[in-house]
C-alpha positions as CSV (number, residue, x, y, z in Angstrom):
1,X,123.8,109.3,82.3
2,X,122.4,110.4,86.2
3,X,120.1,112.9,86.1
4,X,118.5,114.7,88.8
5,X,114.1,115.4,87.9
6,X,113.7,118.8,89.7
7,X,110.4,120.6,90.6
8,X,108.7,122.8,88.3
9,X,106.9,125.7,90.2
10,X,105.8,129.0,88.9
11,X,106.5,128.6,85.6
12,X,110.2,127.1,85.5
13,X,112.2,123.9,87.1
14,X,113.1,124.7,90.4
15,X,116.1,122.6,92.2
16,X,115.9,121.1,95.4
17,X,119.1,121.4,97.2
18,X,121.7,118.9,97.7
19,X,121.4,117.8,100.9
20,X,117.8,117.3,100.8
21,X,116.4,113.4,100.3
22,X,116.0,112.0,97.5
23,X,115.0,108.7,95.7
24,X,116.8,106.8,93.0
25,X,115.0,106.4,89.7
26,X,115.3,103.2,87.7
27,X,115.2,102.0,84.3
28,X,112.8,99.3,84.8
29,X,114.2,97.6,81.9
30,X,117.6,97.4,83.0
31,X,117.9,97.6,86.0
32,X,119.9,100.4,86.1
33,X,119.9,103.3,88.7
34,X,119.2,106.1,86.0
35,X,118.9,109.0,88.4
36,X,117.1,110.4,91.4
37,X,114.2,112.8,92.7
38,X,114.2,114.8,95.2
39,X,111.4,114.8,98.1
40,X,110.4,118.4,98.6
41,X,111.4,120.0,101.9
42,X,109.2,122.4,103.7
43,X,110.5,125.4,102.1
44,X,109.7,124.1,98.8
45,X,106.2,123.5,100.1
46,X,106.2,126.8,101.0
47,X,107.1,128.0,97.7
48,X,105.1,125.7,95.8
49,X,101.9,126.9,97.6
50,X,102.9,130.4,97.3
51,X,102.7,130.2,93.4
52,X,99.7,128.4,93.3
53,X,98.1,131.2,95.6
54,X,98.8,133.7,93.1
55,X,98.2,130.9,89.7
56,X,94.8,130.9,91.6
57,X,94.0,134.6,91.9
58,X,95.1,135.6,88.0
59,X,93.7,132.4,86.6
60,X,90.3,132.1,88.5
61,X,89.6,135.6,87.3
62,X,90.6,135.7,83.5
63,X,87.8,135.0,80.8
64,X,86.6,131.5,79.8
65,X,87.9,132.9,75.9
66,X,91.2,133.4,77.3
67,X,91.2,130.1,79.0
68,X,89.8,128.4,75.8
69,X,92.5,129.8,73.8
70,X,95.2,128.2,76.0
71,X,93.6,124.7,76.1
72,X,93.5,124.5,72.2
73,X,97.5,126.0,72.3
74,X,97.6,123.1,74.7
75,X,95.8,119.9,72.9
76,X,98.2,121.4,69.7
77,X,101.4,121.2,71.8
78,X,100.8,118.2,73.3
79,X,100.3,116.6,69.7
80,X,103.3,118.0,68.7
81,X,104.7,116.5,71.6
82,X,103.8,112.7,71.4
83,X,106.7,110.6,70.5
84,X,109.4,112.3,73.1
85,X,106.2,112.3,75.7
86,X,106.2,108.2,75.1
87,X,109.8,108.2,75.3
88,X,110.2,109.3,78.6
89,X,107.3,107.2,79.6
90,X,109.0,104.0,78.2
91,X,111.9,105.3,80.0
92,X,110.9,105.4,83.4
93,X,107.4,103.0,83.3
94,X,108.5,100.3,81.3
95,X,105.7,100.1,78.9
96,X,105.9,99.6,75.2
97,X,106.1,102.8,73.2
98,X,102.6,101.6,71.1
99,X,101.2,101.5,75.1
100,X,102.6,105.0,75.9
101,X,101.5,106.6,72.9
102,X,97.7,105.4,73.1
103,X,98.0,106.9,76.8
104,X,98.8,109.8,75.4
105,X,95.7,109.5,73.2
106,X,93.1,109.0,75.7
107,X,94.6,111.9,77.9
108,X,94.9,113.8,74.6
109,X,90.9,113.1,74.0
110,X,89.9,114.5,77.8
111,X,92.4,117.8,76.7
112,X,90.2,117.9,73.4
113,X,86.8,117.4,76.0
114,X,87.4,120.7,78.1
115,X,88.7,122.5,75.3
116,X,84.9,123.2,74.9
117,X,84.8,124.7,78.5
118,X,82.6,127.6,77.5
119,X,79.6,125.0,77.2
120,X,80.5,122.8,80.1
121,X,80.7,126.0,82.6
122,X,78.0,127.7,80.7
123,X,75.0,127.8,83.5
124,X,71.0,128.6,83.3
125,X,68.5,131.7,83.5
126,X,65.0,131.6,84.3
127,X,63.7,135.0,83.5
128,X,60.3,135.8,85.6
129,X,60.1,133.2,87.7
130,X,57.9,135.5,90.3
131,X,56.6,139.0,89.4
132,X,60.0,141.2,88.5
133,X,62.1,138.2,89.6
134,X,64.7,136.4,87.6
135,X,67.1,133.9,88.8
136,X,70.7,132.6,87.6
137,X,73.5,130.4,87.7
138,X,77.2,130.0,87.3
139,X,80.4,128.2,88.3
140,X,83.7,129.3,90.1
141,X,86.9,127.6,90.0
142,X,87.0,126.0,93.6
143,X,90.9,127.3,93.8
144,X,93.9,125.1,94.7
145,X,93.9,121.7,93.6
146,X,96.1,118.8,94.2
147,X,96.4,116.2,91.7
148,X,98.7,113.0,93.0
149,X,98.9,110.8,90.2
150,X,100.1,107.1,90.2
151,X,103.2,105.5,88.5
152,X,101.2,103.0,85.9
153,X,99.5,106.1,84.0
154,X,102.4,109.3,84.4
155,X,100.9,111.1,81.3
156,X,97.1,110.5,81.2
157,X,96.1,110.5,84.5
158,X,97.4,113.6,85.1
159,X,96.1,114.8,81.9
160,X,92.6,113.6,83.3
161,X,93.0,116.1,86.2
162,X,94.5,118.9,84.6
163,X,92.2,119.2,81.7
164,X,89.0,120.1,83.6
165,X,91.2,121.6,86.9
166,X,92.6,124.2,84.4
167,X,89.7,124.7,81.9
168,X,87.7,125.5,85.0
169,X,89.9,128.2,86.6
170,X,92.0,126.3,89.2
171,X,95.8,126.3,90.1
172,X,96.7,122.8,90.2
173,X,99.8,121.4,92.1
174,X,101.1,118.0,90.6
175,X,102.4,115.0,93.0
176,X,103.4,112.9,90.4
177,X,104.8,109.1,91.5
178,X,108.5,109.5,92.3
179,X,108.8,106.0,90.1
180,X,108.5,108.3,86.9
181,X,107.9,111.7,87.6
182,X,109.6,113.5,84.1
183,X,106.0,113.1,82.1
184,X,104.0,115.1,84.4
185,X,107.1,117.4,84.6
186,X,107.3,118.0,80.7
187,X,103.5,118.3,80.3
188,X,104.0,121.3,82.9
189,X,106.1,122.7,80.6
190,X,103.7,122.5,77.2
191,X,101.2,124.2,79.6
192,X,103.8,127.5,80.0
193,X,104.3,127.2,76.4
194,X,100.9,127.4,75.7
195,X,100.8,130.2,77.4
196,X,99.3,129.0,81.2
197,X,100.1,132.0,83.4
198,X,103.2,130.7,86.3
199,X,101.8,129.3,89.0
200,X,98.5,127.3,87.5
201,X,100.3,124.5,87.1
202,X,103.3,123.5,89.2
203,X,104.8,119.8,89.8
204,X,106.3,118.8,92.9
205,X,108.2,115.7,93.9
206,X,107.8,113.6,97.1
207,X,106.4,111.1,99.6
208,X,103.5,110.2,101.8
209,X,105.1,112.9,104.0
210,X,104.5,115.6,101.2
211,X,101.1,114.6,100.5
212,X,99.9,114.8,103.9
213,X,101.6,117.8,104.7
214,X,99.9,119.3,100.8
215,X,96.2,117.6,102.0
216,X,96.5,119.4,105.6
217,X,97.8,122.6,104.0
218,X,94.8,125.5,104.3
219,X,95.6,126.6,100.6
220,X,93.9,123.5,99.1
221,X,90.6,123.4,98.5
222,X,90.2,120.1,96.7
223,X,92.1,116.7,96.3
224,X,91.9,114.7,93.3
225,X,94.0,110.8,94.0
226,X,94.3,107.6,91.9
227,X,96.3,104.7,93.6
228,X,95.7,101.9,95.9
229,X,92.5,101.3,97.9
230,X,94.2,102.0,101.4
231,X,95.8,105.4,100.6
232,X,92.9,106.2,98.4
233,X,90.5,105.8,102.0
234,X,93.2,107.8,104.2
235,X,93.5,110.6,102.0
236,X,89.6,111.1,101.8
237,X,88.7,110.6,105.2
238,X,92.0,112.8,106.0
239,X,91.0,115.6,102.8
240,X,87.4,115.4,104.4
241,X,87.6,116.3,108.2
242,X,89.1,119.1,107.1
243,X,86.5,120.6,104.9
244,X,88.2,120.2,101.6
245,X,86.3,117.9,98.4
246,X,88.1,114.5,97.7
247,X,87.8,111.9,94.8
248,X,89.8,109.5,95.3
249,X,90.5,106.0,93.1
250,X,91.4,103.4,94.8
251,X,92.3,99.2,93.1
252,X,90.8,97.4,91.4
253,X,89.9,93.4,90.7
254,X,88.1,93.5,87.5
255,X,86.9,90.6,86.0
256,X,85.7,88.8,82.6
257,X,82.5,87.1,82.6
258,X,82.3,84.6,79.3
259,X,79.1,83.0,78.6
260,X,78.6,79.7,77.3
261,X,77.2,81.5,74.3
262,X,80.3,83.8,73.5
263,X,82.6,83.9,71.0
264,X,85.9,81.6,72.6
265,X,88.0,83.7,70.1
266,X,86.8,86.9,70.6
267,X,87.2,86.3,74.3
268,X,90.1,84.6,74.4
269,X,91.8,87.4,72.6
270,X,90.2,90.0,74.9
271,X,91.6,88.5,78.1
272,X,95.3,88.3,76.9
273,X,94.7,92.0,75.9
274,X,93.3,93.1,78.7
275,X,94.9,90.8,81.2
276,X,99.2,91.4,79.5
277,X,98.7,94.6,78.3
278,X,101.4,97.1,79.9
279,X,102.1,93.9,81.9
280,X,98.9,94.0,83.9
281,X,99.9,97.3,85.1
282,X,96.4,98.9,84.8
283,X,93.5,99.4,87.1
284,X,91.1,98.7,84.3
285,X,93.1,95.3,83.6
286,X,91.4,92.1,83.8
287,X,92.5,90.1,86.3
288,X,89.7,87.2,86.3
289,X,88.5,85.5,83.9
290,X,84.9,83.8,84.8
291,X,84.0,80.7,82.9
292,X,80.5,80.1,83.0
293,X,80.1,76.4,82.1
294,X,81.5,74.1,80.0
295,X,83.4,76.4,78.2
296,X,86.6,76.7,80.7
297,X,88.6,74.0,79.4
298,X,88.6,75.3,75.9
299,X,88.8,79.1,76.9
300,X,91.8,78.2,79.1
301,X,93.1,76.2,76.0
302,X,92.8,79.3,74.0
303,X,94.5,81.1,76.2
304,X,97.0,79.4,76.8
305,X,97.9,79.0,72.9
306,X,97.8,82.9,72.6
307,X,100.4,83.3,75.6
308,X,102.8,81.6,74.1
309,X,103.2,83.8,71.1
310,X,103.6,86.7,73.4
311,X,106.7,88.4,73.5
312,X,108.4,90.1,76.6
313,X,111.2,92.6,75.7
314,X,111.9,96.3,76.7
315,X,109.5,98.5,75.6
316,X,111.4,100.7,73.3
317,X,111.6,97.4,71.0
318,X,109.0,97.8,68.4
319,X,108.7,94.0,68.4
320,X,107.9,93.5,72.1
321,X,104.1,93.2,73.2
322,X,104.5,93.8,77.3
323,X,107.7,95.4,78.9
324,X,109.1,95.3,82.5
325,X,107.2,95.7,86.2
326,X,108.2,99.1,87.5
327,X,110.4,98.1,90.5
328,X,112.2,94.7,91.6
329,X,110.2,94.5,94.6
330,X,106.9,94.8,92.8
331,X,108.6,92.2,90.6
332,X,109.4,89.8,93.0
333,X,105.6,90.3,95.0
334,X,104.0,89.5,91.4
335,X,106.3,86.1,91.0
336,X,104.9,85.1,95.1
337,X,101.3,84.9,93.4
338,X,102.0,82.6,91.0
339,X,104.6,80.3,93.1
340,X,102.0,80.5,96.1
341,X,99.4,79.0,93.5
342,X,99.7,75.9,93.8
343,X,99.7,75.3,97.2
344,X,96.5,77.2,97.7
345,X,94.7,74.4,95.1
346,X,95.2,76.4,92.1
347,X,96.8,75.2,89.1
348,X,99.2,76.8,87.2
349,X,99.3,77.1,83.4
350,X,101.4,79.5,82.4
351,X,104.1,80.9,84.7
352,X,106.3,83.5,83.8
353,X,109.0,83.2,86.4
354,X,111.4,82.4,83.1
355,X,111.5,86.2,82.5
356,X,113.3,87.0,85.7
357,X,116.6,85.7,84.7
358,X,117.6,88.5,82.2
359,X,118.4,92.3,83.8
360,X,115.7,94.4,84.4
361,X,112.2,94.1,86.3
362,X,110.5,91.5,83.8
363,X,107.5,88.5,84.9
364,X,106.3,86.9,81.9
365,X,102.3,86.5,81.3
366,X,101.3,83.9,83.8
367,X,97.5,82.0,84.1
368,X,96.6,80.3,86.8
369,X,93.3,78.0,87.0
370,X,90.6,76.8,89.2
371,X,91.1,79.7,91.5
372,X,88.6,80.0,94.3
373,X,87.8,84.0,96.0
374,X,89.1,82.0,99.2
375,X,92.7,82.5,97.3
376,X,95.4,84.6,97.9
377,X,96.0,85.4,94.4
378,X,92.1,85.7,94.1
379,X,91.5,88.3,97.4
380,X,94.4,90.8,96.3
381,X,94.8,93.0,93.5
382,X,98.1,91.4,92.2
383,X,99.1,94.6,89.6
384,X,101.0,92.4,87.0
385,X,100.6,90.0,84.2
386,X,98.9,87.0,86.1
387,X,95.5,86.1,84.9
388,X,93.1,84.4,87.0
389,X,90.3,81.8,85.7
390,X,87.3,81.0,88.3
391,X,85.2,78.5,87.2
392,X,81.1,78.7,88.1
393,X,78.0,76.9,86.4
394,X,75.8,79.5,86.2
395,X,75.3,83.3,85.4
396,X,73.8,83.7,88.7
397,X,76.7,82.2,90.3
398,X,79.0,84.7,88.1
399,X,76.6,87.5,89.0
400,X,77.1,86.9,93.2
401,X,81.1,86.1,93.0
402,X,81.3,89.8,91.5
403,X,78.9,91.6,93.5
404,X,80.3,90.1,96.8
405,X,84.3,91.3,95.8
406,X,85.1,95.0,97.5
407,X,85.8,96.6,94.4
408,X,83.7,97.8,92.0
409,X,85.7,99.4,89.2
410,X,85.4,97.7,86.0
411,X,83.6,94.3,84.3
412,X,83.3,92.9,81.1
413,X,81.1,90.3,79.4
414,X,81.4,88.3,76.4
415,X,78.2,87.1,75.0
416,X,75.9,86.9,71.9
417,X,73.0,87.4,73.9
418,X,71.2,90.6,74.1
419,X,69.3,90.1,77.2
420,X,71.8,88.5,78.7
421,X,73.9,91.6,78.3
422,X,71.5,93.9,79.4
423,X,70.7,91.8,82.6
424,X,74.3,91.9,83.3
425,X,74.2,96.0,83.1
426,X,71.9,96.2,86.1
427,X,72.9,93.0,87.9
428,X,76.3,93.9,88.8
429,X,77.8,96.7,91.4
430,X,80.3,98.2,89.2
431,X,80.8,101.8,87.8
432,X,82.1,100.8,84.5
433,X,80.9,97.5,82.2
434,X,81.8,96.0,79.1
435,X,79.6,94.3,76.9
436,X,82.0,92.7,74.6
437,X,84.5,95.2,75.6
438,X,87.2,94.1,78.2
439,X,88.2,97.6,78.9
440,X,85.5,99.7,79.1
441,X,87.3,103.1,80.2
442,X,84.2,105.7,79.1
443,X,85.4,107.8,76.5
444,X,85.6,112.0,77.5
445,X,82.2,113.0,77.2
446,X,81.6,109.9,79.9
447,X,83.1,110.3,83.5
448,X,85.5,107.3,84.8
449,X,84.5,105.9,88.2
450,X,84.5,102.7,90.1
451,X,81.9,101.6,92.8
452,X,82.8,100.6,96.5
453,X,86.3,99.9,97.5
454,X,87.5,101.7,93.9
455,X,86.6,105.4,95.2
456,X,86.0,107.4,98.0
457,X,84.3,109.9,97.4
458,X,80.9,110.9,95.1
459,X,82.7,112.7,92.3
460,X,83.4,110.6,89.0
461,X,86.7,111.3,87.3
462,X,86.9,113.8,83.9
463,X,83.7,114.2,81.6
464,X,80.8,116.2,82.9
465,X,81.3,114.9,86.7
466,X,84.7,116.2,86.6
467,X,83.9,119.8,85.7
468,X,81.3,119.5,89.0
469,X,84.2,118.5,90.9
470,X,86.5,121.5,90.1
471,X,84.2,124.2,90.4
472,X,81.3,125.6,93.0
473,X,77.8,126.3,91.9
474,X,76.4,130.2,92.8
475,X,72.5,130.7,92.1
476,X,71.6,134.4,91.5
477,X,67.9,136.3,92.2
478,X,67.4,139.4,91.1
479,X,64.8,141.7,91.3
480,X,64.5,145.4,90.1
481,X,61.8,146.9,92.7
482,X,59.5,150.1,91.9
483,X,58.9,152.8,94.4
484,X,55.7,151.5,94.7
485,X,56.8,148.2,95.4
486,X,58.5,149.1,99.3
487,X,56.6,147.2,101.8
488,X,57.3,145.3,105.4
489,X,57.1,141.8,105.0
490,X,58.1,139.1,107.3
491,X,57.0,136.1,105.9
492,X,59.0,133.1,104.0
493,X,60.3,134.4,100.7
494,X,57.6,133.3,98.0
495,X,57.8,133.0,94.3
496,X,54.1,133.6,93.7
């Protein structure tokens, strides 16, 4: 059945009319044209910014108990909500419904974070810091936010904005990806049930068009982005001429360092996790797998064994372990990698080209070996199942190869070393490490963040960092003068 995703803006869907654009929507694991979205036209902007004027005025201004109150209606709602949540993720991402229910948890775990709002936003006194003085601190709600979410995470990226956006006191205006944009639509819809005032949370539909014209727009104060590295840069250096606060999360080429001392089990297993899981559709996936040593032929061998009792089947099938790509074409540029392979000097273990005979957007698990960072399949961040293994001697050499790529976002290694691992903590120029743990997303009293290339902008995402983000700081001095106190003074204010 066709269905058409509409907006949702001040409190209700709102339908974009017929003859305006719109894009088809697939069912990655069929194939099948399911529907379509429309792009937003300039009234709709209009409107959309409109409500979030007024979202911003009446929530900005209501008490942090009152907030609270709707966050834990929230977290209980979206509990409630789980399984047709996953659904609609399967749906429309691909992923298996085991991968689209832990999304839901880790969003689910930032909800439960700012739940406890009143402490993060609580701020400080110092009572007589000079003679009749006191001085104090709070936070405001910096207003109108907007959140544009990618298509690989619909549910708990914009979960990871929306928690600390709303507990703070801000409207928030959705741009979810137009590949699967119902998710963000129905968690709109728990946050009206829970009682969200209309127009704090509104989700809007469109393209690069309607995120530049939403980034340029005076109403927005702040801009919070994950996606790729070159739309991640735009938008911040566009977000930043113009006065407004931007993190933005760019790609990602994470890699696995495995020591000669490691566990080949352990990190075998850890690399077809991280590597295959929601078909390499993450931007905390491992991508590379460094083999310090003698140990790559039997790590590769391990790997190898464990891909092969992989299965690839749409994700609503209980017995499948990764799912479909999200489109054909980003099918098709994840098969080039592996067919350009060999021709590079790479050698090609696994290839999953085998999947793309059946309907749907599937690429089995692929591996490819003795990549070089001179490779293709090395320099770009490939988004799919294809794991890379790059062979050095020492942990220095490890150390330099990951230091010298652009991004910074997340590493892992596996070793039984102690030192080694906390060597490896300081050594490398990445925002997130493993140490025997491939995916090392922080949990939500951590903030998520990359280094370089991985995000413009100083801001982390969630946790403690993202509370900072969403609101200003004021500082208060007060002093309560006696008659006798009236005097002329010039000079530079003193506290003593």
């Amino acid at each position: 059945m066709m269905t058409t995703v509409q907006h949702y803006i001040h409190g209700e869907l709102f339908a974009e009319p017929l003859t305006s654009p719109s894009t088809p929507l697939f069912n990655p694991a069929t194939g099948d044209e399911s529907g379509n979205v429309p792009m937003a036209s300039e009234e709709t902007l209009r409107a959309v910014l409109a409500s979030a004027t007024t979202g911003a005025v009446t929530w900005g201004s209501s008490s942090l108990s009152q907030r609270s109150a709707v966050l834990f209606r929230f977290r209980e709602l979206l509990v409630q909500h789980t399984d047709e949540l996953a659904s609609l993720i399967t749906r429309e991402q691909g992923k298996t419904l085991a991968d689209a229910r832990g999304e839901l948890a880790r969003g689910l775990e930032n909800v439960e974070y700012a739940c406890g709002l009143i402490e993060h936003l609580k701020g400080d006194f110092s009572g007589g810091v000079a003679d009749g003085v006191d001085v104090h601190s709070f936070r405001e709600p910096v207003g109108i936010v907007l959140a544009v979410t990618p298509f690989n995470f619909p549910a708990m990226v914009p979960l990871w904005m929306l928690a600390n956006a709303v507990a703070a006191g801000n409207a928030v205006i959705v741009k979810p990806s137009e590949r699967d944009p119902s998710a963000a639509i129905h968690l709109a819809e728990l946050w009206t049930a829970a009682g969200l005032p209309p127009g704090v949370v509104n989700v809007i539909h469109g393209d690069r068009h309607t995120v530049q014209s939403l980034v340029e727009a005076p109403e927005i104060a702040a801009v919070s982005f994950v996606g790729s590295t070159p739309v991640a840069q735009s938008l911040y250096e566009t977000g930043t001429k113009l006065g407004k606060r931007v993190q933005a999360l760019g790609g990602a080429k994470n890699h696995m360092v495995v020591l000669g001392d490691a566990d080949l089990d352990v990190a075998a297993d850890a690399a077809v996790n991280a590597g295959y899981g929601a078909a390499g559709e993450r931007c905390m996936a491992i991508s590379v797998v460094v083999a310090v040593g003698s140990i790559a032929d039997d790590l590769v061998a391990k790997i190898s064994q464990r891909i092969d009792a992989l299965r690839v089947g749409p994700g609503d099938d209980t017995t499948s372990d990764l799912g479909p790509l999200i489109t054909r074409e980003h099918r098709d540029r994840v098969a080039s990698y592996v067919h350009g392979a060999p021709s590079e000097g790479a050698t090609v273990v696994r290839d999953g080209s085998a999947e793309t005979d059946r309907p749907g957007f599937f690429f089995g698990p692929s591996l490819l070996d003795h990549v070089t960072p001179s490779m293709r399949c090395y320099r770009d961040e490939i988004f799919g199942p294809v794991l890379s293994v790059v062979r050095t001697e020492t942990y220095d050499e490890a150390v330099a190869l990951i230091n010298a790529n652009p991004y910074g976002n997340g590493v892992a290694v596996f070793t039984r070393d102690g030192n080694a691992a906390r060597r490896f903590s300081r050594d490398v120029t990445v925002g997130m490490i493993g140490i025997n743990v491939p995916i090392p997303v922080p949990v939500a009293s951590y903030s998520f963040g990359g280094w370089k290339d991985s995000l413009f902008g100083h801001a982390h995402m969630y946790g403690p960092e993202g509370f900072a983000f969403f609101t200003r700081g004021k500082v208060v001095t007060t002093r309560w003068p006696q008659p006798s106190d009236s005097q002329i003074d010039l000079g530079f204010p003193r506290t003593r």
